[in-house]
C-alpha positions in Angstrom: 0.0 0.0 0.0 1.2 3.4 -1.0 2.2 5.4 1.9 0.2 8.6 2.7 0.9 12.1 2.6 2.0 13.9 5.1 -0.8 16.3 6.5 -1.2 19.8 5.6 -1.6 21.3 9.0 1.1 20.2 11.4 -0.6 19.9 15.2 2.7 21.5 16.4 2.0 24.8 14.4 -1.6 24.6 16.1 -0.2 24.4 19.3 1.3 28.2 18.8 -2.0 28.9 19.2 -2.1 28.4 22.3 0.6 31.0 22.7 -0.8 33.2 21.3 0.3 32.6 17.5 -2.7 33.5 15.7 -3.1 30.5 12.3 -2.1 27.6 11.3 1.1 27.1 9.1 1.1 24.4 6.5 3.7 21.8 6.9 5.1 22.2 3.2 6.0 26.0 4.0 7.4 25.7 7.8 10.9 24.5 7.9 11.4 21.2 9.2 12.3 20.8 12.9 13.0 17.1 14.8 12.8 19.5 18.4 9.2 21.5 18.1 9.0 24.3 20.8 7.0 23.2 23.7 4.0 24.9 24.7 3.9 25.3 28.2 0.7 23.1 29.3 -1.4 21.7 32.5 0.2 18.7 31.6 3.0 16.6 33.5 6.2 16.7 31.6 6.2 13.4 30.2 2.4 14.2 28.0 3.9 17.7 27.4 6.4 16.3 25.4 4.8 13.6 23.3 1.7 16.5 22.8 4.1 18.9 21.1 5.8 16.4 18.2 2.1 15.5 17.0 1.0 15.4 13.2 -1.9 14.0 11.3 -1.8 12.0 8.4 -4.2 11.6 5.6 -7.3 9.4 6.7 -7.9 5.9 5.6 -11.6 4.2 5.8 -13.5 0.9 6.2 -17.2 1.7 6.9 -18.1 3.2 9.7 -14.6 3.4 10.9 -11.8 6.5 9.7 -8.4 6.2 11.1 -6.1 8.6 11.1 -1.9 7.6 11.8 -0.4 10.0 13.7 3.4 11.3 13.3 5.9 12.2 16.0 9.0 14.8 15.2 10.3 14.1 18.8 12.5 11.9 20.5 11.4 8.4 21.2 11.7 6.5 24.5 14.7 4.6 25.2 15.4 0.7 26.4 14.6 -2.6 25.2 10.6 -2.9 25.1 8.1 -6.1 24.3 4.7 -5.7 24.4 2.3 -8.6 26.2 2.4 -11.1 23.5 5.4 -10.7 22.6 6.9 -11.6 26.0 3.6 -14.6 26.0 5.4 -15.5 22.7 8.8 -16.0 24.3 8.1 -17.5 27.5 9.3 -14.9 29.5 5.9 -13.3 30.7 4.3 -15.6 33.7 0.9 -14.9 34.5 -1.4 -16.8 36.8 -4.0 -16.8 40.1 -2.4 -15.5 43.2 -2.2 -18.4 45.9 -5.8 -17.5 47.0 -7.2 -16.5 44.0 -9.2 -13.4 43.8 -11.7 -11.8 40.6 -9.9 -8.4 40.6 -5.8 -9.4 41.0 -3.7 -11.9 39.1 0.1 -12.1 39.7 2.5 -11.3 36.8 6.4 -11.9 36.3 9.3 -10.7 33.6 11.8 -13.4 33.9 13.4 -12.1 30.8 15.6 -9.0 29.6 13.3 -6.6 28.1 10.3 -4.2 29.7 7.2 -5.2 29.2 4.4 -2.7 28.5 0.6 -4.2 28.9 -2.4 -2.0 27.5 -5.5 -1.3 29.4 -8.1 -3.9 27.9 -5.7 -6.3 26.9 -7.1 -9.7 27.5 -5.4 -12.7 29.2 -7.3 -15.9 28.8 -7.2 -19.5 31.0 -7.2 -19.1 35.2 -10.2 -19.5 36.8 -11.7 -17.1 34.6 -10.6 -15.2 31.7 -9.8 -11.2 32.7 -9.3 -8.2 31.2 -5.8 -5.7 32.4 -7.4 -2.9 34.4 -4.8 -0.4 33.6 -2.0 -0.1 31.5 1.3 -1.2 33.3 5.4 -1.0 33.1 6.9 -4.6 34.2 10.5 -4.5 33.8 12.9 -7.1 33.7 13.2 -9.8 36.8 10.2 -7.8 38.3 7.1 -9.4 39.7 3.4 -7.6 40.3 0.1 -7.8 41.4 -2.3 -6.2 38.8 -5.8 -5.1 38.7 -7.8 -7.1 36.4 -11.7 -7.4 35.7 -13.4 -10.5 35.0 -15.0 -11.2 31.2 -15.9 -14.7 31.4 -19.0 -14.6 34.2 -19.8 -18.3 34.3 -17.1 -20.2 35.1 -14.7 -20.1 38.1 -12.7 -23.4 37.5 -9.1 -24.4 35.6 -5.5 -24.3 36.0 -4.1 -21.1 38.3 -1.9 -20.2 35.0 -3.1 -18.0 31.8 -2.7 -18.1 28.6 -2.0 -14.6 25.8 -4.8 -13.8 23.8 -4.3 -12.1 20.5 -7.9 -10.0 21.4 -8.9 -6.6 23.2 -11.7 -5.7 24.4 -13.9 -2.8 22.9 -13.5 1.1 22.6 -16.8 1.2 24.8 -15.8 -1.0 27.7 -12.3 0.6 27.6 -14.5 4.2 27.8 -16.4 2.4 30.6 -13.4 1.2 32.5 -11.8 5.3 32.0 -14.7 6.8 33.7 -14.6 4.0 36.7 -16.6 1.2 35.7 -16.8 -2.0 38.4 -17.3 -5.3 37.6 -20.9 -5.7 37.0 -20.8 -2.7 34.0 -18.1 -4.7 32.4 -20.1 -7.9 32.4 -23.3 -6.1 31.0 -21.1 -5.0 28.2 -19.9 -8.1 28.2 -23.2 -9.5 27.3 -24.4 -6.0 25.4 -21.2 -6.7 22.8 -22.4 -10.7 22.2 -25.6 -9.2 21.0 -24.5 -6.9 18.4 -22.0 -8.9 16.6 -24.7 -12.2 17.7 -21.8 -14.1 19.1 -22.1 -15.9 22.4 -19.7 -18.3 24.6 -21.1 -21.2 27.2 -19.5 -19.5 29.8 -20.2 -15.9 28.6 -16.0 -15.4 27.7 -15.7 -12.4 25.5 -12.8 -13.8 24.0 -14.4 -16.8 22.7 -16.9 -14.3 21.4 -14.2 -12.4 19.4 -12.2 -15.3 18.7 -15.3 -16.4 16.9 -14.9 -17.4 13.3 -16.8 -14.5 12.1 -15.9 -12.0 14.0 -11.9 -12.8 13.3 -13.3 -13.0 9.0 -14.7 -9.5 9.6 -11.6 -8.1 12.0 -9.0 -9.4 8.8 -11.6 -7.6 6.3 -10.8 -4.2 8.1 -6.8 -5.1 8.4 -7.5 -5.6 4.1 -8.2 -2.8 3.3 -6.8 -0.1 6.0 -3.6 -1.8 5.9 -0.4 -1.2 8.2 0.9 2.1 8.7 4.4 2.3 7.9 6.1 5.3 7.8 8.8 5.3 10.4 7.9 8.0 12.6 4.4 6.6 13.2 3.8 6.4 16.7 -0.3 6.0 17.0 -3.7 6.6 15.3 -7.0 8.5 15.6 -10.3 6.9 15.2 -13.2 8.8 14.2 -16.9 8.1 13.8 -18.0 8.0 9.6 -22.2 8.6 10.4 -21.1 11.4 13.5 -18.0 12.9 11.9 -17.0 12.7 15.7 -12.9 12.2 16.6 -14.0 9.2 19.2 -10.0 8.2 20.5 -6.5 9.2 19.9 -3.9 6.0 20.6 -0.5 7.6 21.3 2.9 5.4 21.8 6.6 6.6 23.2 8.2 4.1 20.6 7.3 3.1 17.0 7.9 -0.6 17.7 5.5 -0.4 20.4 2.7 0.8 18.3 4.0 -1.1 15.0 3.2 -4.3 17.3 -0.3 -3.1 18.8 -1.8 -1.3 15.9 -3.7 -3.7 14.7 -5.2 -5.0 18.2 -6.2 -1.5 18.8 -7.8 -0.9 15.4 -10.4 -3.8 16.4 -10.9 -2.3 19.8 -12.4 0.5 17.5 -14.1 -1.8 15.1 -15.4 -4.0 17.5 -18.3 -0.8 18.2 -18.1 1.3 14.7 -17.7 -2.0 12.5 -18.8 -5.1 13.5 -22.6 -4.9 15.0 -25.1 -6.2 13.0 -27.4 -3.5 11.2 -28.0 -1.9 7.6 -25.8 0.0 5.9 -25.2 4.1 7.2 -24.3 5.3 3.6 -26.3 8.3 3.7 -25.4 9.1 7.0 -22.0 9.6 6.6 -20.2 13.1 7.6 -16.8 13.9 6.1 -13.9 13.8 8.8 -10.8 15.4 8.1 -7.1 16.1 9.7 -8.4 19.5 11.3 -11.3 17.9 12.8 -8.4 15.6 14.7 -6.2 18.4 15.1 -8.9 20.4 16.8 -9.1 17.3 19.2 -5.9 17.2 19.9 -6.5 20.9 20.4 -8.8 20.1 23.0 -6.3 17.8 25.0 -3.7 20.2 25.0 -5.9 22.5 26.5 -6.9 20.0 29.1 -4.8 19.1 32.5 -3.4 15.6 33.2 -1.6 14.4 36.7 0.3 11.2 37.6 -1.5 8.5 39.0 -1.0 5.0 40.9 0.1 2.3 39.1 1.2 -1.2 38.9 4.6 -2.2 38.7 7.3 0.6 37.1 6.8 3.7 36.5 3.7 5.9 37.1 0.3 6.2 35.7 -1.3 9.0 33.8 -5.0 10.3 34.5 -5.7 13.1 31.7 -8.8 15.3 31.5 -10.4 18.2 29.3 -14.1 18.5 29.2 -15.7 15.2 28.0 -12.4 14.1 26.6 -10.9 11.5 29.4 -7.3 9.9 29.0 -5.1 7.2 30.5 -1.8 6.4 30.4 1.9 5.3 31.7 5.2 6.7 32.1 8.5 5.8 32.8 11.1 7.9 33.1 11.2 11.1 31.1 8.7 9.5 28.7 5.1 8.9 28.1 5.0 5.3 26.9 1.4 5.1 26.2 -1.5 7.2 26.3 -5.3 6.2 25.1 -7.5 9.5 25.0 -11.4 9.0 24.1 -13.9 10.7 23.7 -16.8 10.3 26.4 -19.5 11.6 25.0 -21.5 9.7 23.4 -20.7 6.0 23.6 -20.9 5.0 20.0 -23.9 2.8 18.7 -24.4 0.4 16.1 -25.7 0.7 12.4 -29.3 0.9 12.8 -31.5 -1.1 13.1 -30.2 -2.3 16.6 -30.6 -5.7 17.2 -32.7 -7.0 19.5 -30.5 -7.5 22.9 -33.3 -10.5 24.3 -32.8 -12.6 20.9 -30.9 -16.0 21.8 -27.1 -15.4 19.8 -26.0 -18.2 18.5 -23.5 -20.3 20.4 -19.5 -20.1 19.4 -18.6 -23.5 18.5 
């Protein structure tokens, strides 16, 4: 796939704004710079940073769903880095039930060499019952942790104490839900509310058996088709936006290319898991343009926002970000922001009309 043009309106120049710059410049007249000023911001340091290098690319569609890469002039984090299933892949991630095992905690070890990042609604399958990570988390090498997990299988509390990866995440709505504070019993209604819409179910109610689900894995490789990967080298996340709203609904942000290169495609069926996959008639007529200013003016709107450090498992510390209806999480280690997920929480999206009918028996996953 041919790789897109670079964006006419550089977020950095829109950033001046905030200083007091009044318009935007277009990227082909300002002179190239690898170290963009920094706006001074409500934001800790570490979000500062990663705020200023921003641009937009060109948008790319399937359906419902517009995505948007996002470039970054600045300096990347440093280190040695694996994502989950990488460090599943090569044996070096443990994860099982603590001793007693408890619904909201699971225990989780890097025996090998590299730092291990793990996204909020990244799912781990096997235990007692499969679970979803809370929040995201830093586990570095030859460290172990207890981390906050919610349950997403509801009817079965039986099996071996170990887990297994999973190649799944779980939706941009329950990771909205889980932002704003959800407990347990929200993420099991959507649990059940997701099912419904793609009519998928699981014996034991598992969401991943539901979105490891022939279909729904035929539908998630139809989106991959014809979006594609985003490859140019200084891609470090994406924006999603709404095709019936014209709404910006998330912005996915990454410290390191190889950290997003590895995770773009399970966070592009987070997104399609709501603005693709439910069952329903097609919305071509209800389709609003979205464009690069539309995201820049949402990344606008973070900037303007405030963001403070927060708890968090393992290394590092967490990231809690706010501006309006816009709600953000994240994690940090040292002088860099390793990953922040910013949504929109207003409204949750919906699915294609017409809506299917939530009491109608889904057929089983075999």
């Amino acid at each position: 796939m041919r790789r897109a043009p670079r964006a006419a309106w550089p977020v950095a120049a829109a950033l001046a704004i905030l200083a007091g710059v009044m318009g935007l410049t277009r990227a082909e007249e300002a002179k190239p710079t690898l170290e963009p000023a920094i706006v001074k911001t409500d934001h800790v340091p570490e979000v500062e940073r990663l705020l200023a290098g921003l641009t937009v690319d060109k948008p790319r569609m399937h359906e419902n769903m517009v995505v948007f890469p996002i470039r970054y002039s600045g300096k990347q984090a440093a280190g040695d880095w694996a994502t989950m299933d990488e460090a599943f892949a090569g044996g070096y991630l443990k994860i099982r039930e603590k001793e007693q095992a408890r619904v909201p905690e699971v225990l989780m070890e890097n025996t090998g060499g590299k730092t291990v990042l793990l996204m909020s609604g990244e799912i781990i399958k096997g235990g007692r019952q499969t679970r979803v990570v809370k929040q995201d988390t830093i586990i570095e090498s030859k460290q172990k942790v207890t981390v906050a997990v919610f349950c997403i299988e509801q009817s079965r509390w039986h099996g071996k104490r170990e887990f297994k990866g999973s190649s799944n995440i779980v939706s941009f709505s329950m990771q909205n839900e889980i932002k704003r504070g959800a407990g347990q019993q929200q993420v099991w209604d959507n649990v059940q509310r997701t099912g419904a819409a793609l009519e998928v179910s699981s014996p034991t109610s598992s969401l991943d058996e539901m979105l490891d689900s022939e279909e729904v894995q035929e539908r998630y490789q139809k989106v991959h088709d014809e979006l594609g990967k985003f490859s140019p080298p200084d891609t470090i996340g994406i924006a999603v936006a709404d095709a019936r709203t014209g709404r910006v609904m998330g912005l996915e942000l990454f410290g390191r290319r190889d950290l997003f290169e590895e995770l773009q495609e399970k966070l592009i069926e987070g997104y399609a898991t709501d603005l693709v996959l439910p069952r329903g008639e097609s919305s071509e007529k209800r389709r609003s343009e979205v464009t690069e200013k539309d995201v820049e003016g949402f990344i606008r709107r973070v900037v303007e926002g405030k963001s403070k450090y927060e708890d968090t498992p393992g290394s590092g510390r967490g990231v809690d970000l706010v501006s309006g209806s816009i709600k953000g999480k994240g994690v940090a280690l040292g002088s860099d922001a390793i990953h922040v997920s910013i949504q929109d929480q207003r409204p949750a999206p919906t699915p294609a009309k017409p809506i299917v009918n939530y009491h109608q028996r889904a057929p089983q996953v075999r």
